[in-house]
N, CA and C of each residue as an Amber inpcrd file, in Angstrom:
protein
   231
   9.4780000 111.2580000 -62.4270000  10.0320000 109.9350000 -62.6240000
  11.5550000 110.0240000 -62.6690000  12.4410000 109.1680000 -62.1530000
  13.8610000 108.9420000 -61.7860000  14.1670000 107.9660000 -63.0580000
  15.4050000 108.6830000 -63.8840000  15.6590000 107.7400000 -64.5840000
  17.2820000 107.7290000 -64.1510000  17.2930000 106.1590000 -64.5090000
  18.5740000 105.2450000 -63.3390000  19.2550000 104.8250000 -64.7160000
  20.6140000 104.5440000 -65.1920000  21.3160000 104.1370000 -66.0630000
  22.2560000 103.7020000 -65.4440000  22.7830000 102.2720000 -66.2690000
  23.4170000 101.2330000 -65.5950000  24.4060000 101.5690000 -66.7380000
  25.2680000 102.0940000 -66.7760000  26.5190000 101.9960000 -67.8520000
  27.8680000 101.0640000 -67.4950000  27.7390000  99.9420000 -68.7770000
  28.5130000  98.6100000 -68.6450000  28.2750000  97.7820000 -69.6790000
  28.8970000  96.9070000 -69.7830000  28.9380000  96.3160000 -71.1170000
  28.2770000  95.0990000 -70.5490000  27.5340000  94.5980000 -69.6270000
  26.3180000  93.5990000 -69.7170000  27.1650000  92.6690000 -68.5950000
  28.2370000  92.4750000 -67.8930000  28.8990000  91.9800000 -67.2810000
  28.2390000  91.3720000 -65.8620000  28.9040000  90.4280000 -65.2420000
  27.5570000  90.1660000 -63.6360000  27.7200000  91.1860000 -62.9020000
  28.5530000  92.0060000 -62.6250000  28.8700000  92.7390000 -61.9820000
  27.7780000  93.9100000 -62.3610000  27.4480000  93.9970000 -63.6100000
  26.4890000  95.4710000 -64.3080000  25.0070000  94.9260000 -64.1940000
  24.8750000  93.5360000 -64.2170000  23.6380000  93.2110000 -63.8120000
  23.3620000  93.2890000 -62.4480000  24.5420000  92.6440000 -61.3280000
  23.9240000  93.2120000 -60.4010000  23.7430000  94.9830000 -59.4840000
  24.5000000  95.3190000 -60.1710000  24.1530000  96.9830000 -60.1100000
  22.6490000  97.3620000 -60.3550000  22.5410000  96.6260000 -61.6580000
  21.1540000  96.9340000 -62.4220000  20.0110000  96.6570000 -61.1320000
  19.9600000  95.1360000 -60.4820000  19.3260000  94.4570000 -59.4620000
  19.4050000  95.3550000 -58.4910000  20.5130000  96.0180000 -58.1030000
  20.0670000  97.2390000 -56.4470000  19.4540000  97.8530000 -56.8690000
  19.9680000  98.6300000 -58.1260000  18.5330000 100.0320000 -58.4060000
  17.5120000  99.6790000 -58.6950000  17.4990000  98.3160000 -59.0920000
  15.3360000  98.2710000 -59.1130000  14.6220000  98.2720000 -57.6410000
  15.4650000  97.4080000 -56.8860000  15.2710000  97.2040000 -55.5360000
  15.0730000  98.0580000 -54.6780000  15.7780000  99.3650000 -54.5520000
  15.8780000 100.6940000 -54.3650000  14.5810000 101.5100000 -54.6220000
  14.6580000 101.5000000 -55.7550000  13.6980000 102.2980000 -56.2320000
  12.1950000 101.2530000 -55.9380000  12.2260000 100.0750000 -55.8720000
  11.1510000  99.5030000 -55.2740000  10.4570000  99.8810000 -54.1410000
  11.7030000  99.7320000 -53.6120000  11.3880000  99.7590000 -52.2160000
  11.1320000 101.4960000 -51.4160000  11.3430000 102.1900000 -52.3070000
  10.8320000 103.6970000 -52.0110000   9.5630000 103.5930000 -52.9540000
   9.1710000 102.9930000 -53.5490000   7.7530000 103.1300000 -54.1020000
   8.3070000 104.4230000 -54.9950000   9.0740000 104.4960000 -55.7850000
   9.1240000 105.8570000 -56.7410000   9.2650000 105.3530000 -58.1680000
   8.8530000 106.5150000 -58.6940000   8.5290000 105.9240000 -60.4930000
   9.8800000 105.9460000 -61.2660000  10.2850000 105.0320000 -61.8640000
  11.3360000 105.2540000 -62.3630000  11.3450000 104.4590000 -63.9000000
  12.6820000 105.1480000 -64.3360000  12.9010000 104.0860000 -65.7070000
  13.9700000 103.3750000 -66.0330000  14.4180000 102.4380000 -66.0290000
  15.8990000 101.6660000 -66.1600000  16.2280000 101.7780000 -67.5340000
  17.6660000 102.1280000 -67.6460000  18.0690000 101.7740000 -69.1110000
  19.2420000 101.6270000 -68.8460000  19.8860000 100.5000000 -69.4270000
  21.3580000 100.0400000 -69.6910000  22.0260000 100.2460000 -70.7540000
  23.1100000 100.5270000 -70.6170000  23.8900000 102.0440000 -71.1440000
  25.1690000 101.0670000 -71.6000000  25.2290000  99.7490000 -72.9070000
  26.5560000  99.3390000 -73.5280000  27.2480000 100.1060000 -74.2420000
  27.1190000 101.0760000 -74.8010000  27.3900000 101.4930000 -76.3060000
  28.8390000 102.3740000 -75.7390000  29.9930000 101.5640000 -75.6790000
  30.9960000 102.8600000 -74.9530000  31.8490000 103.9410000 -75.3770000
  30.8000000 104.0890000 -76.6150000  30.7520000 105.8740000 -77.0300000
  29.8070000 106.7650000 -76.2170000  28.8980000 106.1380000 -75.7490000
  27.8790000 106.7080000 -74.2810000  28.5520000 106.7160000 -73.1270000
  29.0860000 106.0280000 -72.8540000  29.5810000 105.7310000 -71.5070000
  30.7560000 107.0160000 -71.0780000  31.4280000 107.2870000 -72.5250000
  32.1200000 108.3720000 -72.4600000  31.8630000 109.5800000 -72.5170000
  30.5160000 109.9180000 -73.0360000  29.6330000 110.6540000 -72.8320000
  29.9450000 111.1030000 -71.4980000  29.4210000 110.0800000 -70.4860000
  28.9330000 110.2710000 -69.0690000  30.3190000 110.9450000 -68.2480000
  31.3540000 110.2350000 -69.2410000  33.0740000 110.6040000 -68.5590000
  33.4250000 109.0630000 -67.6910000  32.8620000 108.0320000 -68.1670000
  32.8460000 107.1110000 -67.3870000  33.7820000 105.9640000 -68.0150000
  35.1750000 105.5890000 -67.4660000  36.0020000 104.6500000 -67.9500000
  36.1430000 103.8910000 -67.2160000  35.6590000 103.0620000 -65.7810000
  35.2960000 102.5680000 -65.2620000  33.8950000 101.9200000 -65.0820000
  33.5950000 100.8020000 -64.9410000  32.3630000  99.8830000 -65.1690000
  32.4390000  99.3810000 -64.0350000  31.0460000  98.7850000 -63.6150000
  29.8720000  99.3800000 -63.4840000  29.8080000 100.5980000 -63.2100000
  29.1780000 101.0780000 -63.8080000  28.7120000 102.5960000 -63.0010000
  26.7760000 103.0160000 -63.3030000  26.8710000 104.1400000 -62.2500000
  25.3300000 103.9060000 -62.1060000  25.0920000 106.0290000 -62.4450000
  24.0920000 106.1120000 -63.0640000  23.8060000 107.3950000 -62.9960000
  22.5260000 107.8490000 -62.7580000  21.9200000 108.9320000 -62.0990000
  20.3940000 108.9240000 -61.7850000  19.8010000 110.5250000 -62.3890000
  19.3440000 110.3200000 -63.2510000  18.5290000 111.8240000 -63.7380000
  19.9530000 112.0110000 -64.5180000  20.9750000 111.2380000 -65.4550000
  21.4740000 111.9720000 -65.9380000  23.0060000 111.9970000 -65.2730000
  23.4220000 112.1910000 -63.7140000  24.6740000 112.1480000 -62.9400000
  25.0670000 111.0890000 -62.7240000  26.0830000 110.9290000 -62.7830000
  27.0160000 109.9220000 -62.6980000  27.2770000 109.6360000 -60.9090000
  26.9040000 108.6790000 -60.4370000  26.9310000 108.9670000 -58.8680000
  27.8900000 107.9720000 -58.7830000  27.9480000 106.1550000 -59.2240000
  29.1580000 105.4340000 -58.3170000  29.5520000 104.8250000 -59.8820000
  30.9340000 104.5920000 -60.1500000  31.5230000 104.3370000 -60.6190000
  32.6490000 102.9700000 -60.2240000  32.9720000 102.1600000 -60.8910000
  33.9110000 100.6240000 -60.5810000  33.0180000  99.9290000 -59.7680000
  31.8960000 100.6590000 -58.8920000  31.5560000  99.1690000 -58.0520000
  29.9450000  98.5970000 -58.0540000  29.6630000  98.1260000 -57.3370000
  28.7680000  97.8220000 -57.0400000  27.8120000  98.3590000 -56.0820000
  26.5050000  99.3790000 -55.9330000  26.4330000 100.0320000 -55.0600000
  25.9240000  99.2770000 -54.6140000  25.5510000  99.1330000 -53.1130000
  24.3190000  98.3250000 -52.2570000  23.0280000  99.0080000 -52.3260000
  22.0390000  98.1780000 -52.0120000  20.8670000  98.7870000 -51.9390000
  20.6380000 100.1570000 -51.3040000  20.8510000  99.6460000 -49.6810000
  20.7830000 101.4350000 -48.9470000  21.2520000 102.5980000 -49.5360000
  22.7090000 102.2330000 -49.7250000  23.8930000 103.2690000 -50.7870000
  22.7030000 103.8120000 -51.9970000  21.9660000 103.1130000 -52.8910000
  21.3190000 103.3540000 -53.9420000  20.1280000 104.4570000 -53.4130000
  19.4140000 103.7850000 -52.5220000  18.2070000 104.3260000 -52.0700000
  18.3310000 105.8190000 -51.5340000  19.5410000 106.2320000 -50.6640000
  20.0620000 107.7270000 -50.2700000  20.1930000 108.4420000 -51.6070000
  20.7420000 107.6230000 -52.8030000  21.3660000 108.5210000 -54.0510000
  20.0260000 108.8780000 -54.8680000  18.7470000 108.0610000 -54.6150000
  17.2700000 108.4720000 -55.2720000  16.2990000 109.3980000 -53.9560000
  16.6620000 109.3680000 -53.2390000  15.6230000 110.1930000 -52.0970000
  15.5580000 111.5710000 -52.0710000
């Protein structure tokens, strides 16, 4: 199972991040778990001072933006 973390403070921009990686991961049919990541004593954790950012199993893959779906789907395959 792929676990996907949306680190952001709840913003539209972090929701729609949140919206590609379900989509993504939908659409490859793979098991996954979403968790959104406010707390930005976590976020620094990750090394992440830029929002949205997205991490998968743990790595920090896109940071400031918004990934697109395809973009998402290469970073879980």
């Amino acid at each position: 199972m792929k676990k996907i973390q949306i680190l952001g403070t709840g913003c539209p921009k972090c929701n729609k991040l949140a919206e590609n990686a379900e989509a993504a991961a939908r659409e490859l049919a793979i098991e996954y778990q979403l968790e959104k990541v406010t707390d930005i004593n976590e976020m620094m954790k990750f090394g992440v001072m830029v929002t949205p950012a997205l991490a998968i199993d743990g790595q920090v893959k896109v940071t400031g933006k918004v990934a697109d779906v395809g973009d998402i789907k290469k970073m879980l395959a």
